[in-house]
N, CA, C and O atoms as a DFTB+ gen file, in Angstrom:
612 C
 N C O
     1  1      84.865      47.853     104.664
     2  2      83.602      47.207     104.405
     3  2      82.602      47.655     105.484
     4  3      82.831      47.348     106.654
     5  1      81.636      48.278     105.198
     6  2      80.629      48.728     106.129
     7  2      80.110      47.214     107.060
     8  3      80.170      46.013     106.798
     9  1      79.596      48.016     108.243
    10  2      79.157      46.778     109.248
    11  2      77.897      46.376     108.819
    12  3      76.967      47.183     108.832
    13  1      77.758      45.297     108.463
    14  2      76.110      44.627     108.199
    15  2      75.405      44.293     109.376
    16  3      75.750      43.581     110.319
    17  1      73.907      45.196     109.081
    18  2      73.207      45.267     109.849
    19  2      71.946      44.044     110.177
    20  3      70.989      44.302     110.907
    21  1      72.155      42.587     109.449
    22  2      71.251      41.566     109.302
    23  2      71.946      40.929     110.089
    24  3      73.162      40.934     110.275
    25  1      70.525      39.956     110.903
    26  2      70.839      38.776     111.488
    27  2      71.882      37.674     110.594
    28  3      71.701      37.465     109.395
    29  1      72.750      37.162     111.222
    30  2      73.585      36.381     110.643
    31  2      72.826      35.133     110.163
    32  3      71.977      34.852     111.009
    33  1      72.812      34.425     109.304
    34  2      71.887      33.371     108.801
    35  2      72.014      32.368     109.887
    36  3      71.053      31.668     110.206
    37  1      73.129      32.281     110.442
    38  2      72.713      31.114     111.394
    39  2      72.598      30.713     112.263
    40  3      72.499      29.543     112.636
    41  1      72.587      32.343     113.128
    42  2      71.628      32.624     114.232
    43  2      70.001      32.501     114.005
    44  3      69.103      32.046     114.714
    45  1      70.018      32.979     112.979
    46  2      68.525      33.333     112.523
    47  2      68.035      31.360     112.463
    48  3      67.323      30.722     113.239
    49  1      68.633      30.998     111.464
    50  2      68.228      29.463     111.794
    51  2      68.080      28.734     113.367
    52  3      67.201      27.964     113.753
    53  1      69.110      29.197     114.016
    54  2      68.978      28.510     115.414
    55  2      68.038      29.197     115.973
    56  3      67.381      28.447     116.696
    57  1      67.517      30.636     115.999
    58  2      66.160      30.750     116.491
    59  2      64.839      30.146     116.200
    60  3      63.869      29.797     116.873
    61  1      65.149      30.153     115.002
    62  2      64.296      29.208     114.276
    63  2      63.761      27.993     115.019
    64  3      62.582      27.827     115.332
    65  1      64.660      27.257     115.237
    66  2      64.604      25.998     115.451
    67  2      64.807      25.832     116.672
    68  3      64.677      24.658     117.018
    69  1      65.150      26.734     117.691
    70  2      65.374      26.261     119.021
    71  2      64.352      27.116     119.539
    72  3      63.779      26.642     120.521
    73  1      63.916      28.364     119.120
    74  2      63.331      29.624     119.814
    75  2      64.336      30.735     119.872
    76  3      65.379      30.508     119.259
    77  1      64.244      31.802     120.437
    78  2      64.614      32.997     120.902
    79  2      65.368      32.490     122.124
    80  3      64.572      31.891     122.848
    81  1      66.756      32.502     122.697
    82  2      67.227      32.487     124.214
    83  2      66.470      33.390     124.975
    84  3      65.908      34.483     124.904
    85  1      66.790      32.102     126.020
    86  2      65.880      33.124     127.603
    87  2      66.943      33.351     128.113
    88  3      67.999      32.739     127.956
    89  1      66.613      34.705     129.083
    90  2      67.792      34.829     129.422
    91  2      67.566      34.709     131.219
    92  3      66.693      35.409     131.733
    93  1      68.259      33.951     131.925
    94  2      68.331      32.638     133.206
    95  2      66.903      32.054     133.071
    96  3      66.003      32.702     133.606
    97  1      66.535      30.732     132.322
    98  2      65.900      29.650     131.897
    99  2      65.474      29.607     133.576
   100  3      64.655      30.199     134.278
   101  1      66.249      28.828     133.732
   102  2      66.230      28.318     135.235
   103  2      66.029      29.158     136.253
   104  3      65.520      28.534     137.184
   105  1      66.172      30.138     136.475
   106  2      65.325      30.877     137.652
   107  2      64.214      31.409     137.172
   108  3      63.457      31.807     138.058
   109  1      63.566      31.673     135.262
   110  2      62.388      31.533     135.376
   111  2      61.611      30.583     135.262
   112  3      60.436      30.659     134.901
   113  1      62.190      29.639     135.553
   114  2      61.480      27.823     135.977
   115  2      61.095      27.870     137.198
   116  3      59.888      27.829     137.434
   117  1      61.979      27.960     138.179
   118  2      61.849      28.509     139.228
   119  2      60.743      29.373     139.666
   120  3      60.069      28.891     140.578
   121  1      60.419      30.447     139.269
   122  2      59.562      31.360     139.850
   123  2      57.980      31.580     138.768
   124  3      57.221      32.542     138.652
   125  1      57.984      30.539     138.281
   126  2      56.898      30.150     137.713
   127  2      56.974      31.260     136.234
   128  3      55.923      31.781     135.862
   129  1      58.171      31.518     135.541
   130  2      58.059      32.108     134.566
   131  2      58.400      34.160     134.656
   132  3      58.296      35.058     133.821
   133  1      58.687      34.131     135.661
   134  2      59.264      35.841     135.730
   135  2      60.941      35.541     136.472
   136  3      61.494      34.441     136.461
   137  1      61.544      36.854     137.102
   138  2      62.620      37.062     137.616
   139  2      62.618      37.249     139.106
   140  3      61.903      37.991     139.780
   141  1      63.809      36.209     139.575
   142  2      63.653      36.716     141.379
   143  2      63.553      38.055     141.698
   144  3      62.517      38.429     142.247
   145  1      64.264      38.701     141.506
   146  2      64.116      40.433     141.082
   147  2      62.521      40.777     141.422
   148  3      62.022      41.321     142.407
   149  1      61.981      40.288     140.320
   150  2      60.391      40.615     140.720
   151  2      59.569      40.016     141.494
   152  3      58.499      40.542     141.187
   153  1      59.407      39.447     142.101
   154  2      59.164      38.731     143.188
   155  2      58.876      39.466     144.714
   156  3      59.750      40.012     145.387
   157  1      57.533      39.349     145.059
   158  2      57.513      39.837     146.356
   159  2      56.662      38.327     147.704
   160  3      56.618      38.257     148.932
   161  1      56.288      37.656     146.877
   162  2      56.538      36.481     147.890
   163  2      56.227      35.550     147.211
   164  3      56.004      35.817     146.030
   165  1      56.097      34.235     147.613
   166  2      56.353      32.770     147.276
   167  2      55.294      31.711     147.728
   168  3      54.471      32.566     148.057
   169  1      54.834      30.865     147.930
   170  2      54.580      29.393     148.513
   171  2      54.708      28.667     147.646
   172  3      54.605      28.605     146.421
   173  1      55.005      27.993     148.642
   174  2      55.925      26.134     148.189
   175  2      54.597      25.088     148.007
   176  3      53.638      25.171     148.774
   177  1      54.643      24.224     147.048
   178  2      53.634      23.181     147.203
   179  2      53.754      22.704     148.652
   180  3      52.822      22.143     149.229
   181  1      54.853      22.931     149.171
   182  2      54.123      22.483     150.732
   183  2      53.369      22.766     151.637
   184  3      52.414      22.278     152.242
   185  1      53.985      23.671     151.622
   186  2      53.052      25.142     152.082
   187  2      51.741      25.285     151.987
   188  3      50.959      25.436     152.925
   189  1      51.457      25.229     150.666
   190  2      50.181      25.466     150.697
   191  2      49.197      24.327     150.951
   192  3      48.011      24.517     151.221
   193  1      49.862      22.953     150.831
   194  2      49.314      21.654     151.433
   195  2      49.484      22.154     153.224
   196  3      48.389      22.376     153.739
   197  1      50.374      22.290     153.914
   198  2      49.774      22.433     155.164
   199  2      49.253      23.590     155.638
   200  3      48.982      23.555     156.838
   201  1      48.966      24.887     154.909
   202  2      48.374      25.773     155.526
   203  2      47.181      26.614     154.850
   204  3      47.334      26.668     153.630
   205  1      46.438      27.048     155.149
   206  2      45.580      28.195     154.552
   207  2      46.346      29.453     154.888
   208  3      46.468      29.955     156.006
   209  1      46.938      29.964     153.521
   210  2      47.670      31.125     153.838
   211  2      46.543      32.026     152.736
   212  3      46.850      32.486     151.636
   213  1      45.353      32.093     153.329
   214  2      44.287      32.679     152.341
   215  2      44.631      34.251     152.987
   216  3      44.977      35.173     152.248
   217  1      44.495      34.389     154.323
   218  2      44.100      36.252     154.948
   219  2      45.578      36.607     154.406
   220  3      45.620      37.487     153.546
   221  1      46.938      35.951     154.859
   222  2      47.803      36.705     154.383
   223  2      47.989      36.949     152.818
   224  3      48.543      37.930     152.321
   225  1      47.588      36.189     152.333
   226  2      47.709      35.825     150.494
   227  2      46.559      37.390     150.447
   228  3      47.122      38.211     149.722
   229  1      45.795      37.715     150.752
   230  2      45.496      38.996     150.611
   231  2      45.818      40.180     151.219
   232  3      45.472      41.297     150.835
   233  1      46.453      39.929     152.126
   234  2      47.017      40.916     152.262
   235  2      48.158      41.174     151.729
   236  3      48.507      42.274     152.157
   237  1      49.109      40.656     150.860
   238  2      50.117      40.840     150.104
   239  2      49.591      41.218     148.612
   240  3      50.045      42.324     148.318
   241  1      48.926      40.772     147.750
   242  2      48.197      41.093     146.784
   243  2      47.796      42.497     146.863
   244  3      47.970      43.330     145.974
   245  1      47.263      42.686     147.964
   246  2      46.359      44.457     147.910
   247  2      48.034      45.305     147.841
   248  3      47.876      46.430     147.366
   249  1      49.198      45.084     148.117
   250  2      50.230      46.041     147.890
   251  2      50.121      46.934     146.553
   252  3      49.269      46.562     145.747
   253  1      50.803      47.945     146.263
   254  2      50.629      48.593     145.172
   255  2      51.472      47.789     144.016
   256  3      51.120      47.083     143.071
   257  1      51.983      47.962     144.219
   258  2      53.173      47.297     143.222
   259  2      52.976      46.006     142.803
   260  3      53.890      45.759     142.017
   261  1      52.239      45.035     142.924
   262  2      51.439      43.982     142.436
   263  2      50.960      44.158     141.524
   264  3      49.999      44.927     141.492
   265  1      51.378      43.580     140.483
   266  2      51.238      43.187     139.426
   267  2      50.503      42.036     138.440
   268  3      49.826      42.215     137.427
   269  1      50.891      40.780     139.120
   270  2      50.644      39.425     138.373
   271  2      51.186      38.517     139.534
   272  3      52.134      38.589     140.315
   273  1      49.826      37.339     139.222
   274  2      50.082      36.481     140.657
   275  2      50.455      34.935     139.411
   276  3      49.683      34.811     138.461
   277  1      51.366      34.139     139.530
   278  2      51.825      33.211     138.975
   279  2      51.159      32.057     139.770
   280  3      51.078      32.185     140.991
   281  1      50.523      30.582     138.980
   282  2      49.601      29.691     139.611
   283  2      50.352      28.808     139.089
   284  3      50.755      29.139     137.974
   285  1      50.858      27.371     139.612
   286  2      51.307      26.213     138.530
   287  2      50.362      25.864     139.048
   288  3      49.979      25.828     140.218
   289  1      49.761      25.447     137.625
   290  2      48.921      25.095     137.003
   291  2      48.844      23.598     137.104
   292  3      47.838      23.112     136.586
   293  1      49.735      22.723     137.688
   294  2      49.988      21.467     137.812
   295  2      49.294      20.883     139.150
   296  3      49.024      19.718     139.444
   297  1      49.115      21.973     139.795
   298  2      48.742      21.196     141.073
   299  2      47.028      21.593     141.094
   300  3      46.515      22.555     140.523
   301  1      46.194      20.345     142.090
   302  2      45.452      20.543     141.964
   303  2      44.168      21.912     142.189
   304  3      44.102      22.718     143.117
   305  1      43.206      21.770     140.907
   306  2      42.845      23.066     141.356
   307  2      41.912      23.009     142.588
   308  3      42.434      23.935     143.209
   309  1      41.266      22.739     143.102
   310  2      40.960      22.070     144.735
   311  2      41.902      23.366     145.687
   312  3      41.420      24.257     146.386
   313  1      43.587      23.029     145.364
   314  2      44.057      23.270     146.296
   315  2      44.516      25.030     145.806
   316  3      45.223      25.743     146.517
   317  1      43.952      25.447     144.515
   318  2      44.211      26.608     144.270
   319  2      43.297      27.828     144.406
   320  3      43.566      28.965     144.794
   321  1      42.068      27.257     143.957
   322  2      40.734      27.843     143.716
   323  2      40.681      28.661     145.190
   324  3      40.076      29.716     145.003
   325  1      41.163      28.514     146.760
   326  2      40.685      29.371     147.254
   327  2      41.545      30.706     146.733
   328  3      40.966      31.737     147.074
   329  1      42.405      30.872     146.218
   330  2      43.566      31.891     145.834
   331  2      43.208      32.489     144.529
   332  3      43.404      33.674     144.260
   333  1      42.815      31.849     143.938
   334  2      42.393      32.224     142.381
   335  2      41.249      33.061     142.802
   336  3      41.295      34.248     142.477
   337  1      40.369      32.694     143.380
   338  2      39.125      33.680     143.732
   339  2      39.303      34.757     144.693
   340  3      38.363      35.493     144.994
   341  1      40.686      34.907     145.281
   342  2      40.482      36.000     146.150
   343  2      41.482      37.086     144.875
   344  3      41.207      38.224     144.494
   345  1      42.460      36.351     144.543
   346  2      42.792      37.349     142.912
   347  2      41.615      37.965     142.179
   348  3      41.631      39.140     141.812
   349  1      40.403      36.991     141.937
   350  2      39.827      37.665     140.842
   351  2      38.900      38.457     141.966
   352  3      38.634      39.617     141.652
   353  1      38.486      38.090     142.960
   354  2      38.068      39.137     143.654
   355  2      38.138      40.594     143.858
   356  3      37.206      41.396     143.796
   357  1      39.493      40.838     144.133
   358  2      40.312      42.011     144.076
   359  2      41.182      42.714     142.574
   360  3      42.034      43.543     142.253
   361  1      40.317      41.772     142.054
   362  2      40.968      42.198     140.551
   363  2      42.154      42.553     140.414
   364  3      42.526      43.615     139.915
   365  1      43.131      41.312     141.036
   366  2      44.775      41.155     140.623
   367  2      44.742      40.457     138.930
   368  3      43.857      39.627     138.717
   369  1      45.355      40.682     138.196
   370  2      45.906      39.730     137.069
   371  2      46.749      38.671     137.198
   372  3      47.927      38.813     137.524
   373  1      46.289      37.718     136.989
   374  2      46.812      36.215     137.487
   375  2      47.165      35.663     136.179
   376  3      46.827      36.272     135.165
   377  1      47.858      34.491     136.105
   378  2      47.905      33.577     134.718
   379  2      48.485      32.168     135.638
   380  3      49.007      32.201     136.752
   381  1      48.221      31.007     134.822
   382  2      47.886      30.231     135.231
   383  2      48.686      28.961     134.436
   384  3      48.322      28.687     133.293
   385  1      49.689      28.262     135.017
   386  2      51.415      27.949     133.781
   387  2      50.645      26.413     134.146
   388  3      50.195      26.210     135.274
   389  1      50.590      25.739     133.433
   390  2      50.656      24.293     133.255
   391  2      51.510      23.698     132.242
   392  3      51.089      22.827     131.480
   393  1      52.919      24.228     132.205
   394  2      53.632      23.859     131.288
   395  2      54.264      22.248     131.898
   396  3      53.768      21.997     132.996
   397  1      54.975      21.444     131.533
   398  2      55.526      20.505     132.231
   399  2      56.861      20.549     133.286
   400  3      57.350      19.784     134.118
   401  1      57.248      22.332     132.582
   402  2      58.540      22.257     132.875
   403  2      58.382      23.057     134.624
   404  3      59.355      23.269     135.347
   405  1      56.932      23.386     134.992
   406  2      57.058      23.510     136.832
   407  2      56.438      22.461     137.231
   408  3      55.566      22.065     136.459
   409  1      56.594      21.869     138.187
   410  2      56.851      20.452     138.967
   411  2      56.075      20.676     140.060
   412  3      55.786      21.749     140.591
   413  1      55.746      19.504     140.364
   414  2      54.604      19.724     141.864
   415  2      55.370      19.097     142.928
   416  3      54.717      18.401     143.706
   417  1      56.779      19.213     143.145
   418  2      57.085      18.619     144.113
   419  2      57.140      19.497     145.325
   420  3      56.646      20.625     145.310
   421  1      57.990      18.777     146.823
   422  2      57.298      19.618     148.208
   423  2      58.192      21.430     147.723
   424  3      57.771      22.425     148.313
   425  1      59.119      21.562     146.878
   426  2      60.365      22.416     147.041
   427  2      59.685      23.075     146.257
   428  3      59.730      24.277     146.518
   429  1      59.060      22.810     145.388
   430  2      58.542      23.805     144.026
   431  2      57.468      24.969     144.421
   432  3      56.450      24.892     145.109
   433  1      57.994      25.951     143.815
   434  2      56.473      27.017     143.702
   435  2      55.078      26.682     143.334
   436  3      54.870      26.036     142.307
   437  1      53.740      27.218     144.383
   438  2      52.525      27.025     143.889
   439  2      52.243      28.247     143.616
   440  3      51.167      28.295     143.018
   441  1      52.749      29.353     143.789
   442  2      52.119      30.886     143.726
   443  2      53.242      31.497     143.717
   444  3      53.981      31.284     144.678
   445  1      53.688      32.395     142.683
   446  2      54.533      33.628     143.048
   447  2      53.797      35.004     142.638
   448  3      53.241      35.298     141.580
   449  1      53.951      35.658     143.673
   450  2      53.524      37.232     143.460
   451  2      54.412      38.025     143.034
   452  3      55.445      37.898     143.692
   453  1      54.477      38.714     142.309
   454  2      55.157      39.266     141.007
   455  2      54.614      41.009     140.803
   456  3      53.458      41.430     140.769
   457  1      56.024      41.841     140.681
   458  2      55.815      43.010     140.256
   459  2      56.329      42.825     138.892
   460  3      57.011      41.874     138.511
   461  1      55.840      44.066     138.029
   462  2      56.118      44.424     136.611
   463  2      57.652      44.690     136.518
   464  3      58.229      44.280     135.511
   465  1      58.256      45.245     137.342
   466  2      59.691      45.683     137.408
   467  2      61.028      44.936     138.356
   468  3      61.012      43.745     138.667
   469  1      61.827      45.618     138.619
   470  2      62.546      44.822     139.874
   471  2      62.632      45.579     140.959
   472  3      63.152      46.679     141.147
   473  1      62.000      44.781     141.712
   474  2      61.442      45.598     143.428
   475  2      62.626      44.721     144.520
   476  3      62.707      45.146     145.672
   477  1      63.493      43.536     144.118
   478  2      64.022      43.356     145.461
   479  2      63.983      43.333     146.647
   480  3      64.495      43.995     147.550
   481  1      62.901      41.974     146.532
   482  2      62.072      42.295     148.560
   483  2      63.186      40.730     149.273
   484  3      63.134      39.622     148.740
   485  1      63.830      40.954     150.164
   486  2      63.895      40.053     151.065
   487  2      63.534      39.670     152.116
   488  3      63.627      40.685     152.806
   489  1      63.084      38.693     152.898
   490  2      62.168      37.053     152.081
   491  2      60.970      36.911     151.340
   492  3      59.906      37.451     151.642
   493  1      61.091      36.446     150.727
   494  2      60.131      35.975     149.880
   495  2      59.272      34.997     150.146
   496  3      58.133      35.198     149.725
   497  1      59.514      33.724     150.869
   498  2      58.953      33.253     151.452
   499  2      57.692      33.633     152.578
   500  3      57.913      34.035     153.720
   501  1      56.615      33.457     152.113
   502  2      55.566      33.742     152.791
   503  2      55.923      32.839     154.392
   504  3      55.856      33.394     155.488
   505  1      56.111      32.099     154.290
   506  2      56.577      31.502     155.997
   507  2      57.769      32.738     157.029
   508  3      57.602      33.070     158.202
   509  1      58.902      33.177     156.095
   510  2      59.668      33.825     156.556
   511  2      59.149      35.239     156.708
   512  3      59.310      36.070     157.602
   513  1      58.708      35.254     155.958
   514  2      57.901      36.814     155.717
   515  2      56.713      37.218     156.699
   516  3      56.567      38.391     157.044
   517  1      55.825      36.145     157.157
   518  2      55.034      36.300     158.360
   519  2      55.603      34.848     159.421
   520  3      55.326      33.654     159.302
   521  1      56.019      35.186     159.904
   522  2      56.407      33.652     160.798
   523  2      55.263      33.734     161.937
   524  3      54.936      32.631     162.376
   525  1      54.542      34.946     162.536
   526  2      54.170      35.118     163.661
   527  2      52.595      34.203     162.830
   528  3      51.726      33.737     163.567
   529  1      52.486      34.091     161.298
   530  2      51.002      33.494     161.387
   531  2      51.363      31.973     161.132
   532  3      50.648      31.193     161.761
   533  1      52.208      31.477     160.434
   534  2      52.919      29.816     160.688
   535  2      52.897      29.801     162.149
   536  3      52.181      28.991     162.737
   537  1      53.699      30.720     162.839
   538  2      53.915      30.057     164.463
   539  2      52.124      29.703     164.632
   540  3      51.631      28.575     164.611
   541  1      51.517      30.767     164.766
   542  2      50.174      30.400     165.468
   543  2      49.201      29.583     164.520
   544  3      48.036      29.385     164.867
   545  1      49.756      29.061     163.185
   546  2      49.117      27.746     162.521
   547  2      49.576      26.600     162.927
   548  3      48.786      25.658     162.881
   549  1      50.966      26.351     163.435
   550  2      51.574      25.327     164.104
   551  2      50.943      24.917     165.249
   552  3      50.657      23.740     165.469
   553  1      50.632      26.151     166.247
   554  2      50.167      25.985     167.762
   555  2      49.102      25.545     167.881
   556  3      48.889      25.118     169.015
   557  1      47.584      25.367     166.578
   558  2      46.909      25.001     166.891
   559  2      46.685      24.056     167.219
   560  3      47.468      23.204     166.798
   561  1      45.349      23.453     168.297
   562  2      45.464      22.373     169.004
   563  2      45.039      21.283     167.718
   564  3      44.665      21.567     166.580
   565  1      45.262      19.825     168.405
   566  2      44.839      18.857     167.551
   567  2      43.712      18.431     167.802
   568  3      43.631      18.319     169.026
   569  1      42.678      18.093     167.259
   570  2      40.965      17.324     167.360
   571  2      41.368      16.565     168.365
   572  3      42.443      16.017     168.121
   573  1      40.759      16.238     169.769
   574  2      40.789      15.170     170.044
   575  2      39.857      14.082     170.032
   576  3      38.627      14.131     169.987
   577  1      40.739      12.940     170.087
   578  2      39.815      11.407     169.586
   579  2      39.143      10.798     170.461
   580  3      39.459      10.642     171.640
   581  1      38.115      10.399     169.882
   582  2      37.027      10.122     170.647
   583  2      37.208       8.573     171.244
   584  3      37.962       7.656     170.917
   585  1      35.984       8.720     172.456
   586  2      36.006       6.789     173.345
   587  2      36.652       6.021     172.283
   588  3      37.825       5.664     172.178
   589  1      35.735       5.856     171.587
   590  2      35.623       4.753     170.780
   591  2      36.909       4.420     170.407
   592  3      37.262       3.267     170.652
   593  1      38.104       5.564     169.584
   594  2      38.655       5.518     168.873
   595  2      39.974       5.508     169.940
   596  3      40.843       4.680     169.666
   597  1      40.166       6.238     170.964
   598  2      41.245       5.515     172.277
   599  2      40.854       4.028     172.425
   600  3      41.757       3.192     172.463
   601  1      39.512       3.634     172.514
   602  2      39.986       2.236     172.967
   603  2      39.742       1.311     172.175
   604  3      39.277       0.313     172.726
   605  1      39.893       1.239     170.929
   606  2      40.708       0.438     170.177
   607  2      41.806       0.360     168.672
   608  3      41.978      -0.431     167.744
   609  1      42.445       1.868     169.175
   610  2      43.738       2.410     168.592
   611  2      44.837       1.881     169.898
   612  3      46.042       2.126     169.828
């Protein structure tokens, strides 16, 4: 009996009805919808709540191999818009996921930078990846508080 070359009917139904399989769901949940593979750096919703990682965020973008900058779309745009404008500045291709399924918590991705292929960069982490500009965002001094506010704190 020759091999039949049609989708089996009930695969074809379960695509139907479920979609097409992804193939690792969960690490492209993770990385805002591409593959660790492609990936050349990261920030964490925390991250980008305690730092302006605006000069390095361009200087990683201008690489060649940049491709597509990933935004969840969940967090506020306030805290995105300086990044979105230095993308469209430099005319990176960005897209922008507000699906439910990326999360705004401290662990989750706000940005992944993304090649078309698999480039395999280790760290990914923009903290690990420049530590010398975290160290000297850490070191900065704190405002200090005024009369008023020493003497009656």
């Amino acid at each position: 009996m020759p091999e039949n070359k049609f989708v089996p009917t009930d695969e074809h139904l379960q695509n139907a009805m479920f979609g097409t399989p992804k193939i690792n769901p969960d690490e492209q949940r993770k990385y805002l919808g591409t593959f660790r593979e492609r990936v050349m750096v990261t920030i964490s919703v925390s991250q980008l709540q305690q730092f302006n990682w605006s000069n390095i965020f361009e200087q990683e973008i201008t690489q060649p191999q940049v491709k597509i900058i990933f935004f969840n779309g969940n967090i506020e745009q306030s805290q995105l818009q300086p990044y979105i404008k230095t993308a469209a500045k430099i005319g990176t291709n960005f897209t922008i996921k507000t699906s439910p399924d990326y999360h705004i918590d401290n662990d989750n991705l706000a940005i992944v930078v993304a090649a078309k292929n698999a480039i395999h960069i280790n760290p990914i982490d923009i903290a690990k990846k420049h530590p010398e500009y975290s160290a000297k965002q850490t070191d900065s001094p704190t405002p200090k508080k005024s009369f008023w506010h020493k003497l009656f704190n």
